[in-house]
C-alpha positions as a printed Julia matrix, in Angstrom:
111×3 Matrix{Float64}:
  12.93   12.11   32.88
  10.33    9.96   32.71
   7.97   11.77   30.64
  10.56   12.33   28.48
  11.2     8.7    28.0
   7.46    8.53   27.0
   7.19   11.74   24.81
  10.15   10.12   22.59
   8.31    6.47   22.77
   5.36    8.48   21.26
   7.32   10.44   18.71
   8.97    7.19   17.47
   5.64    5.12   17.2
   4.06    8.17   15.6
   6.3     8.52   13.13
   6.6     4.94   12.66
   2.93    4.48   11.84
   2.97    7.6     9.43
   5.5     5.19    7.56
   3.51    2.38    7.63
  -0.08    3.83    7.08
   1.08    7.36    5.45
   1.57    6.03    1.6
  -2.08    4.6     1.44
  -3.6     7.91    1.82
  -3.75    8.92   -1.83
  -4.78    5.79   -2.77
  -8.04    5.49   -0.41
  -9.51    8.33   -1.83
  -9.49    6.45   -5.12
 -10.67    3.53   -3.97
 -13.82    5.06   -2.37
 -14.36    7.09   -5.59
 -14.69    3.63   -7.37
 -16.83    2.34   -4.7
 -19.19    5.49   -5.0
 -19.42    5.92   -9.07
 -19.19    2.02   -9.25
 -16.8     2.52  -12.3
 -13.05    1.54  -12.41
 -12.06    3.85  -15.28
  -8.84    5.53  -14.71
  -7.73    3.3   -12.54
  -4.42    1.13  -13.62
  -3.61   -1.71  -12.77
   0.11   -1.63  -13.98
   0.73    1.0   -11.87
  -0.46   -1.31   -8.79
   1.6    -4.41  -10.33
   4.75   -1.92  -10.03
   4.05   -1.08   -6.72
   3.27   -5.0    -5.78
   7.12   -5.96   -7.51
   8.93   -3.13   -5.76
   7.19   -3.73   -2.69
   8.32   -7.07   -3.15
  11.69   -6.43   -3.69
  12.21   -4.35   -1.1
  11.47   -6.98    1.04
  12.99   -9.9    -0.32
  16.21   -7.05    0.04
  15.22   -7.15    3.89
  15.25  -10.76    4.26
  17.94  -11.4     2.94
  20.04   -9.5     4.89
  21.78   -7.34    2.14
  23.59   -5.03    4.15
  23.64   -0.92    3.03
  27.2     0.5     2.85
  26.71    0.82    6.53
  25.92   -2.35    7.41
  22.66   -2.08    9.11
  19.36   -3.3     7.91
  16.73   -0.79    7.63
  13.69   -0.33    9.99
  11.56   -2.91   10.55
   8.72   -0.09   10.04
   9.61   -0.12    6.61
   8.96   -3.97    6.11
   5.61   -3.74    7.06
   5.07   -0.57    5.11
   5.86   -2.95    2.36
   3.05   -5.81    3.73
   0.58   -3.48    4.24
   1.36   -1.71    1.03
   0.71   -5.43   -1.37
  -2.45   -6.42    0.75
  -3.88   -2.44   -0.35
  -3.14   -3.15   -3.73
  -4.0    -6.46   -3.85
  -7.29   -5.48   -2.88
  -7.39   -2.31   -4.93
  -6.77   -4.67   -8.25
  -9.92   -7.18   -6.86
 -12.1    -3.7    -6.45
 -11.06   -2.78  -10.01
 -12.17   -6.12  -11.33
 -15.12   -6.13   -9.52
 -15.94   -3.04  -11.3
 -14.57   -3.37  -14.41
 -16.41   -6.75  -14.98
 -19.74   -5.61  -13.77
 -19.41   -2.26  -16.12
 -18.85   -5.61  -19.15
 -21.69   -6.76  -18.16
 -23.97   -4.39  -17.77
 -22.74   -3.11  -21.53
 -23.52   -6.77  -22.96
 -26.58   -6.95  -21.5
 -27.58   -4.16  -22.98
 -26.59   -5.25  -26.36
């Protein structure tokens, strides 16, 4: 019984980590790609503003309490899904303008 209790304590932390964590996959493979080639081209940063506002939303929907038709907040997993989810892109848009202003300069220079 015991064991039992642990393998579904497991499952549940497993899966709730794959929330949290599992969206930032696609994304980290971009970022190192930028980090490698030292070039931000491609990249958008609307697409990371989107992402920030919804991300946003969703939890400004948490906080306030704005019950589903069931009347039950969703999991808390999901909030910091959200958190981790602006900090990545946050970052993502600072690695972009890192990149995209030393690519500037090295073109005026050169000029």
């Amino acid at each position: 019984m015991a064991f039992a209790a642990f393998m579904t304590s497991a499952l549940k932390l497993l899966g709730a980590l794959g929330i949290i964590f599992g969206p930032l996959v696609g994304y980290i493979g971009q970022l190192i790609k930028m980090q490698n080639s030292q070039k931000s081209e491609g990249f958008s940063i609307r697409v990371c503003i989107i992402l920030i506002t919804a991300n946003i939303l969703r939890i400004f929907f948490w906080y306030c309490g704005i019950a589903t038709r069931f009347e039950k907040r969703f999991d808390n997993s999901i909030v910091l899904a959200s958190i981790v989810m602006i900090i990545f892109q946050v970052t993502s848009i600072n690695i972009n303008r890192l990149f995209c202003c030393a690519l500037q300069l090295s073109t005026v220079q050169q000029i």
